[in-house]
C-alpha positions in Angstrom: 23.7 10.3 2.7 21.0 8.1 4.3 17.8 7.4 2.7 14.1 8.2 4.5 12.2 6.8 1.3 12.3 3.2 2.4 11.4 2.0 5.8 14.6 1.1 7.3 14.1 -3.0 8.7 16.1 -5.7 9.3 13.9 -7.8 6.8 10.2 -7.4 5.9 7.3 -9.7 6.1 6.4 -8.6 2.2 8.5 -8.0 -0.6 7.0 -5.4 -3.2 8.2 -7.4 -5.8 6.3 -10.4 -4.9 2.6 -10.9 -6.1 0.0 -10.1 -3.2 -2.9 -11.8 -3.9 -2.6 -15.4 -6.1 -4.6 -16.1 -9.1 -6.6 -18.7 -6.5 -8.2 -15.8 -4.2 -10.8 -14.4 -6.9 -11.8 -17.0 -9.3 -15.8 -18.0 -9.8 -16.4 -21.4 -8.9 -18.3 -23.3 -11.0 -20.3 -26.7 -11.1 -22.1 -28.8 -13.6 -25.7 -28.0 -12.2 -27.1 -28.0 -8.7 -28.4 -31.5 -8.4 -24.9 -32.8 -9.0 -23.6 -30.9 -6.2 -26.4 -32.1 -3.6 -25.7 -35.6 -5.1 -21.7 -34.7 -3.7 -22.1 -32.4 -0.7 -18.3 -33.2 0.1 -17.2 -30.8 -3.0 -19.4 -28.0 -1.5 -17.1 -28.5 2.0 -14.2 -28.1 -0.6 -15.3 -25.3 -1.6 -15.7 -23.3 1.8 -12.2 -24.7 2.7 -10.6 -22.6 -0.8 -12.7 -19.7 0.1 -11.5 -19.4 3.4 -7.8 -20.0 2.5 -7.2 -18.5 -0.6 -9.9 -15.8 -1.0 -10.7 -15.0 2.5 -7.3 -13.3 3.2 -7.9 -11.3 0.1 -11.0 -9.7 1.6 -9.6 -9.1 5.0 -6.4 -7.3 3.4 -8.8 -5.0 1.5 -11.1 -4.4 4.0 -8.3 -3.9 6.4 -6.4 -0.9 3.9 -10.0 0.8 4.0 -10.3 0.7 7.8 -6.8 2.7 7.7 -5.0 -0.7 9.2 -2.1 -1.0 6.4 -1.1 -4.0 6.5 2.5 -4.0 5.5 3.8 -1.3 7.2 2.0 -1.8 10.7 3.6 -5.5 10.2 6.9 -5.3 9.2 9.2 -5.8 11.7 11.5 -3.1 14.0 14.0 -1.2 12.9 17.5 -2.2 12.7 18.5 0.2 15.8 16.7 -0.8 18.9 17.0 2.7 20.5 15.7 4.7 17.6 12.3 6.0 16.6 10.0 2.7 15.0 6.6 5.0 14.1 4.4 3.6 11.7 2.0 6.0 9.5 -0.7 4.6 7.8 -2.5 6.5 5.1 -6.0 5.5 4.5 -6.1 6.4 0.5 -8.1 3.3 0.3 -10.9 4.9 2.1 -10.6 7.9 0.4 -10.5 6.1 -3.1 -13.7 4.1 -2.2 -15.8 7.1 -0.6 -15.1 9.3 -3.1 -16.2 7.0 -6.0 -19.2 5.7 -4.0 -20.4 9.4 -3.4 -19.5 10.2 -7.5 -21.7 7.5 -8.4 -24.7 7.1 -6.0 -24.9 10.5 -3.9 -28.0 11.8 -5.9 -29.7 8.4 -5.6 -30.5 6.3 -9.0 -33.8 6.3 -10.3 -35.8 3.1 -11.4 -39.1 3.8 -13.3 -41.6 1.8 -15.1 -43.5 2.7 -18.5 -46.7 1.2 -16.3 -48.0 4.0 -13.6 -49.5 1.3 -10.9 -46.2 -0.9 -11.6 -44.0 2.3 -11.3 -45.4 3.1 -8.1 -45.5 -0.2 -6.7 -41.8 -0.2 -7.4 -41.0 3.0 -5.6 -43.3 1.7 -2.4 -41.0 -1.5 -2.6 -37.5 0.4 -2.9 -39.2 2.6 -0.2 -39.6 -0.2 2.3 -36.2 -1.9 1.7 -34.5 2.0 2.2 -32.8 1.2 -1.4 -31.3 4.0 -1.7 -29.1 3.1 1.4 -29.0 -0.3 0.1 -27.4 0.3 -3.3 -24.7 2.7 -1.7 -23.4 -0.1 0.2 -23.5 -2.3 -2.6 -21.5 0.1 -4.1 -19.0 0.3 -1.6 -18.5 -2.8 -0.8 -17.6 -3.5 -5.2 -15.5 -0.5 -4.3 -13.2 -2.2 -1.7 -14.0 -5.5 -2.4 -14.5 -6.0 -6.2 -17.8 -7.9 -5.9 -21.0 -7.4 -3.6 -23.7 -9.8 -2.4 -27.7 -9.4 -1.9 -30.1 -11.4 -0.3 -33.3 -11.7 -1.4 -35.9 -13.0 1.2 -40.0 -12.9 2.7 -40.1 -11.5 6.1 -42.3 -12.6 8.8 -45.3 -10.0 7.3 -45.0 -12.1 3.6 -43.2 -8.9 2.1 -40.2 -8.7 -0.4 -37.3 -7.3 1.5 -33.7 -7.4 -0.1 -30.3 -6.7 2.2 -26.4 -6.8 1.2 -25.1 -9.4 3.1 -21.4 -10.2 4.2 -18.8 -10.7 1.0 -16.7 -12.2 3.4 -18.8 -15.4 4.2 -20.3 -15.7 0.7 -20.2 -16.9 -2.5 -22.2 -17.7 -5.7 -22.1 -21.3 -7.3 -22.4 -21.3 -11.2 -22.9 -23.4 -13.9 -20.3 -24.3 -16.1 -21.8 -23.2 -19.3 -20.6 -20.6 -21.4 -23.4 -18.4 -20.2 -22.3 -18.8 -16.2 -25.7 -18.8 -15.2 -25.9 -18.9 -11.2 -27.0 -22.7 -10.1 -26.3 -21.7 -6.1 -25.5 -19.1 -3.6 -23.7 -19.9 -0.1 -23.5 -18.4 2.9 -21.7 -19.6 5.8 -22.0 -17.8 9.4 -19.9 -18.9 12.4 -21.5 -18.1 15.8 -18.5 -16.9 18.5 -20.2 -18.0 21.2 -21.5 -21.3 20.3 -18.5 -22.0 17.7 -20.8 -23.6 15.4 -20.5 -22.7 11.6 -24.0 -22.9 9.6 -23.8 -23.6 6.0 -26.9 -21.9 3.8 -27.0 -23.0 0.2 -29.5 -21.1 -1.6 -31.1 -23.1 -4.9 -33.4 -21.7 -7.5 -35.9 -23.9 -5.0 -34.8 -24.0 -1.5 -32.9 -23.3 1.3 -30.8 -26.1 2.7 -29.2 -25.8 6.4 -25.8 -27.5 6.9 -23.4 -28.0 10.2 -19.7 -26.9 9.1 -17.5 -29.6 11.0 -13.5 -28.9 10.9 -12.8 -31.0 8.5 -14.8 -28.8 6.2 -17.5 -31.7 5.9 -21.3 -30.8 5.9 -24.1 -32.7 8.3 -27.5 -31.6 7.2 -29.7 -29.4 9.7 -32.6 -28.4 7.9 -34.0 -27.2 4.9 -37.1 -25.0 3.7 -38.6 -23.9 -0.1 -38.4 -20.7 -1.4 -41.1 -19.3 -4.3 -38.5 -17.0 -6.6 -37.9 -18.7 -9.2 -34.6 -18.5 -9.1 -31.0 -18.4 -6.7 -32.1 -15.4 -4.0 -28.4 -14.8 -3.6 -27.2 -12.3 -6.4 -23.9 -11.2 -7.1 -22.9 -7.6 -8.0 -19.3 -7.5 -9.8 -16.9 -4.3 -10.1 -15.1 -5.4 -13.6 -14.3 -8.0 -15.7 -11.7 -9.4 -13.0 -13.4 -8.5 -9.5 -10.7 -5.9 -8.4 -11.6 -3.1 -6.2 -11.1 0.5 -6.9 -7.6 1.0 -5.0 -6.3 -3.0 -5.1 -3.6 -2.3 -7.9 -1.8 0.5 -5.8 -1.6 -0.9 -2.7 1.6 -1.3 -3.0 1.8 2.6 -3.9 0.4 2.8 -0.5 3.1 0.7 1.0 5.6 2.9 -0.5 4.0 6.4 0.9 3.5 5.0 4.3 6.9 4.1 4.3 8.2 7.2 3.4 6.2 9.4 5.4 7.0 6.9 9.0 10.7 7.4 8.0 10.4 11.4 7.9 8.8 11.0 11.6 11.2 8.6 12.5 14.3 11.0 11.6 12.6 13.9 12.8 12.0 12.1 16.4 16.0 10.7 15.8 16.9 14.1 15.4 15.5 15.8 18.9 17.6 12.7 20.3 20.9 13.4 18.4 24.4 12.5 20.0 25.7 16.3 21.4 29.6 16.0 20.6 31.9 17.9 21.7 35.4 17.9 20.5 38.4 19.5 22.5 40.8 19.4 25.9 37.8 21.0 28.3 38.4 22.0 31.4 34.6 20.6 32.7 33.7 17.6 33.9 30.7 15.3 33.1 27.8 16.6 35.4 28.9 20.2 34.8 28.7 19.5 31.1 25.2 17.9 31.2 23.9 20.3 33.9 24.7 23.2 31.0 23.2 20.7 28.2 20.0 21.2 30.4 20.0 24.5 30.8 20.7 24.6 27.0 23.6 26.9 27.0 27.3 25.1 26.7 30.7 27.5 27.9 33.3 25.2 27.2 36.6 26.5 28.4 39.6 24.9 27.3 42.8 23.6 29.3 46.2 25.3 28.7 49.2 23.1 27.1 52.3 22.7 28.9 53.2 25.7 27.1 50.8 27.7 27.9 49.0 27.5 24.6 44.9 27.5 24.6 43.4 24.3 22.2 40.2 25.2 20.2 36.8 23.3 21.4 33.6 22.3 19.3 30.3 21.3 20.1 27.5 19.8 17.7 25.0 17.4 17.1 25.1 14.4 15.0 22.3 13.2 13.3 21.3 11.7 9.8 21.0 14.1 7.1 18.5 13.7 4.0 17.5 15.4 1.1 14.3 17.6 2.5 13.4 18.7 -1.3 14.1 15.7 -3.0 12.2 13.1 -0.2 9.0 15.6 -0.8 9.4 15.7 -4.4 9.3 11.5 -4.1 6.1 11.8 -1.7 4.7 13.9 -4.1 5.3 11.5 -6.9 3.8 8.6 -4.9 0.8 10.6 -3.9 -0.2 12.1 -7.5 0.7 8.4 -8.9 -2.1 7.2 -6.9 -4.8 9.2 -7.7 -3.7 9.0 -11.4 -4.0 4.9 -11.1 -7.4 5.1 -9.1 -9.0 8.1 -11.7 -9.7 10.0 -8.5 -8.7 13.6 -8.5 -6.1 15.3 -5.1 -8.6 17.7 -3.8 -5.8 19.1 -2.3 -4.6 20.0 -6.1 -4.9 23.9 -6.2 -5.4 23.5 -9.9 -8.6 20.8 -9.3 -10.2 23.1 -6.5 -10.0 26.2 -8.9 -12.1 24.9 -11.7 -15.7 25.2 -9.9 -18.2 24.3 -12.4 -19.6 21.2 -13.4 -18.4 21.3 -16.7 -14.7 21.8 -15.8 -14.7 19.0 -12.9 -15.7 16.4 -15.7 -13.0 17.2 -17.6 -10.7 16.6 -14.4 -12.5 13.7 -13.3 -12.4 11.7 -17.7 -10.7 8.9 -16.0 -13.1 8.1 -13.5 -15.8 8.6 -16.0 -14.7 5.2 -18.4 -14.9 3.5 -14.9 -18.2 4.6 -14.1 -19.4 3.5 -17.6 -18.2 0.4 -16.9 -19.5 0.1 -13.4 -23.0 1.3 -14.5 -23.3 -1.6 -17.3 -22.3 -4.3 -14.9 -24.6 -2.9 -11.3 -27.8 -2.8 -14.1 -27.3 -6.1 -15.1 -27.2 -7.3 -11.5 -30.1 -4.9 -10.8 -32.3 -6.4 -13.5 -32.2 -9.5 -11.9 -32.9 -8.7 -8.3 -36.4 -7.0 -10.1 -36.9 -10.4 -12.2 -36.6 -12.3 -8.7 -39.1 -10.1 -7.4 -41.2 -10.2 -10.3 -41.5 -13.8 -9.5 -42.7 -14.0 -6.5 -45.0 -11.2 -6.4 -47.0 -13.1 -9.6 -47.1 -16.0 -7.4 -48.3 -13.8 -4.5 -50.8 -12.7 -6.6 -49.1 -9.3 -6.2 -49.3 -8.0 -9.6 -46.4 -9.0 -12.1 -44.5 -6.6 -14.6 -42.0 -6.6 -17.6 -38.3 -6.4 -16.1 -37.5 -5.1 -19.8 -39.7 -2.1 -19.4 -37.8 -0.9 -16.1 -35.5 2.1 -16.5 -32.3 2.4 -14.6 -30.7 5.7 -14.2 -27.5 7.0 -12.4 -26.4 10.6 -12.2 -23.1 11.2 -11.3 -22.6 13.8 -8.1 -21.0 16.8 -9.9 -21.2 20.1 -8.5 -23.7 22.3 -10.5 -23.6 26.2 -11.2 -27.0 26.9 -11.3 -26.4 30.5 -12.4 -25.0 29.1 -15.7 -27.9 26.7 -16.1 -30.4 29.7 -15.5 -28.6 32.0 -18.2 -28.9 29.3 -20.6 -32.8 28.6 -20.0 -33.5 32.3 -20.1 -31.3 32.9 -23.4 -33.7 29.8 -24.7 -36.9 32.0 -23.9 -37.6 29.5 -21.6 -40.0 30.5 -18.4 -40.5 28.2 -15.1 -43.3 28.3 -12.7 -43.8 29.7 -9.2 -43.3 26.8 -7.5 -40.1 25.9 -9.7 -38.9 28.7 -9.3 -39.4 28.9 -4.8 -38.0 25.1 -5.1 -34.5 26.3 -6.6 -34.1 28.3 -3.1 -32.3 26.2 -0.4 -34.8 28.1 2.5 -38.1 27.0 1.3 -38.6 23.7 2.2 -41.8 22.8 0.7 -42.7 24.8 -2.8 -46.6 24.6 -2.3 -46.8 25.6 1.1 -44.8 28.8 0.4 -47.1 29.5 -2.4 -50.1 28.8 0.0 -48.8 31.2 2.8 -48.2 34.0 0.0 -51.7 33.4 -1.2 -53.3 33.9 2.2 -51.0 36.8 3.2 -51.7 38.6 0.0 -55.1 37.6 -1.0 -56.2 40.8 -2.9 -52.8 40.5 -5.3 -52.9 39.0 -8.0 -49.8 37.2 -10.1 -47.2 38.9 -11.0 -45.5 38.3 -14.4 -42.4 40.3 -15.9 -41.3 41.1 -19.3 -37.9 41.6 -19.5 -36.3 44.8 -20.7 -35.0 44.1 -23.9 -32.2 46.7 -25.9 -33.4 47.7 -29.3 -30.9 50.5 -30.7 -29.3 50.9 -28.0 -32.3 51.8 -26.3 -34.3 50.1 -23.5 -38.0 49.2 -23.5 -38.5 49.7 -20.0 -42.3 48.4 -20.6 -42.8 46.1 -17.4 -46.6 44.3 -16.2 -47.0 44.6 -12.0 -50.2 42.8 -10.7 -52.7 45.3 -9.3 -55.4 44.7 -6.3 -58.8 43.6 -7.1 -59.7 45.5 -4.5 -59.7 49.4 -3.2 -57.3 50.3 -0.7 -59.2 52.5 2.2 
């Protein structure tokens, strides 16, 4: 019985039980300090030449699953029957994976917030400008496909702090080769299409050198200016430990569903061109036979023996058969396996969309919570450092400085809330909210102080009105209840 779980080729460009990605495409590199490497420009060249072999590919393959364009099946080469169906599906679980994660951990934006009012609100006005909010959730996204995330930190034209995620693909950080792996450089390189010239920026705790990328990977110097922050402007944002992006250890799980699913469309497209056979003496020739084909009725009339005798006649298709229940079941398999290795939960899982509260969907989504702590520790640390950059300059701007330590980072993962539940709790607690609280919790009133102003000039003879509750005492009710009552008489 022929198999639709394995796309049928001749050979494949990729076997699954080769490694993907060598150990070379996601190391750090390192160097003794930053002098040393001006003093030997050449090894910086080296450098860009590795990147670009043996870590550049890396990128593009992950970047390429989360556009939707699988690599190994839209590659592998034609099927081993040149007149059969060749679809390939692609599946884009890699966008799916990333999105979903990126939304869990930065749709209700993180807060930053210092002790120090004027310093807390000079810090919102800054995140403000630089649309931060945006910013981190690409930062975010781009640890999510890529395992690592850059940022730029820079004065604009109008001598104002601006920050910006720049291209992992054309950048990487230099450290030191210390035990604490403390950043000596960050480089960028940029290649202009039009002009074919590759710039070279390496970013020092002091300046900004401009090198001219020849093709032999060696560097002619262009230019170079100073920068005030103290500091390499070019910060690195890491996933984990190892740099891996949310959905790089089941790409080949990916492989294997895409596979699976372009052979089901193959045999069903083989099978509305099966072979019509037809077995017997007939008494019809060839364009009678395919003019009844057409009209898709067949009367096959068989010839008499020499005896007289009538012969029995047939007619069928042939086409492959598979196991329907037992290909889906496979599928299946593939599909929950995963989500289980990516901690992200099937939406289309009847039993996930049937828990509704927020207190059920983190049980459901435990997995992807571990992750998140982990995630959370590492995107601080980064964070911290972008504000100690800034806190640099803006004391030599005569800006104002402020104690990075006192700065307080918080992330609140996107769940789903049943505000019903939250209400019954605070009104079991004796707890009481005010007017505008209470007008903010609906999703019609835009702006809480306005609504109170309108009711105040609509009703300006009524005062507020304030409730007891009933409460049961022996079974009975105290129906006791306070209304407001006009200040004035009603002609």
């Amino acid at each position: 019985m022929a198999k639709v779980n394995e796309f049928e080729t001749a050979h494949s460009n990729y076997s699954a039980s080769k490694r993907r990605f060598s150990d070379e495409a996601n190391i750090h590199y390192t160097y003794p300090s930053a002098e040393e490497l001006l003093d030997n420009i050449d090894d910086l060249g080296e450098m860009i030449q590795h990147h670009q072999q043996n870590q550049l590919p890396r990128l593009k393959t992950l970047e390429n699953y989360y556009k939707g364009n699988n690599e190994t099946i839209l590659e592998a080469v034609r099927r081993k029957e040149e007149d059969m169906a060749d679809h390939r599906a692609t599946h884009n679980f890699a966008k799916y994976v990333s999105q979903f994660i990126q939304g869990y951990m930065v749709g209700v934006p993180l807060k930053t917030q210092h002790k120090n009012d004027d310093t807390d609100k000079k810090l919102k006005d800054l995140n403000r400008d630089n649309d931060a909010d945006e910013h981190n959730s690409d930062l975010i996204l781009d640890l999510s496909i890529y395992g690592r995330a850059y940022e730029l930190l820079y004065r604009n034209q109008q001598d104002e702090t601006r920050f910006t995620a720049i291209d992992v693909k054309e950048t990487f950080v230099v450290y030191d080769d210390t035990v604490e792996r403390l950043p000596i450089a960050g480089v960028r390189y940029i290649t202009n299409k039009f002009s074919d010239e590759t710039l070279v920026y390496l970013h020092t705790d002091k300046e900004i050198i401009v090198y001219t990328l020849e093709d032999d990977f060696s560097l002619t110097h262009k230019d170079e200016k100073p920068h005030l922050f103290n500091g390499v402007p070019i910060i690195e944002y890491e996933n984990n430990k190892f740099r891996l992006g949310d959905f790089e250890d089941v790409l080949n799980l990916i492989d294997l569903y895409d596979s699976a699913q372009s052979d089901t469309a193959n045999y069903m497209t083989d099978l509305n061109d099966a072979f019509l056979k037809i077995v017997g003496n007939l008494d019809i020739d060839v364009e009678e036979a395919r003019e009844m084909k057409k009209n898709r009725i067949l009367m096959l009339q068989t010839e008499r023996d020499s005896e007289g005798r009538v012969g029995q006649a047939d007619a069928d298709y042939i086409y492959k058969q598979y196991d329907v229940s037992g290909t889906e079941a496979y599928k299946s398999r593939v599909e929950e396996d995963i989500h289980k290795f990516t901690n992200t939960p099937n939406m289309n899982d009847q039993n996930f969309a049937g828990n509704r509260s927020g207190e059920a969907m983190k049980y459901k989504l435990f997995g992807l919570e571990q992750v998140r702590v982990t995630k959370e520790r590492l995107f601080k640390k980064s964070l911290r450092d972008r504000y100690r950059l800034i806190n640099n300059i803006m004391q030599i701007a005569a800006e104002g400085g402020f104690d990075v330590n006192d700065i307080s980072i918080t992330f609140t993962p996107n769940l789903p809330k049943s505000l019903k539940d939250e209400i019954e709790i605070f009104v079991k607690l004796g707890g009481d909210l005010s007017d505008e609280t209470k007008l903010s919790l609906l999703s019609i009133v835009e702006n809480p102080l306005e609504e109170l102003e309108r009711i105040k000039n609509e009703n300006p003879q009524t005062k507020a009105v304030s409730y007891d509750f009933p409460e049961k005492d022996g079974g009975q009710e105290n129906d006791k209840q306070e209304v407001g009552e006009k200040d004035a008489e009603v002609s």
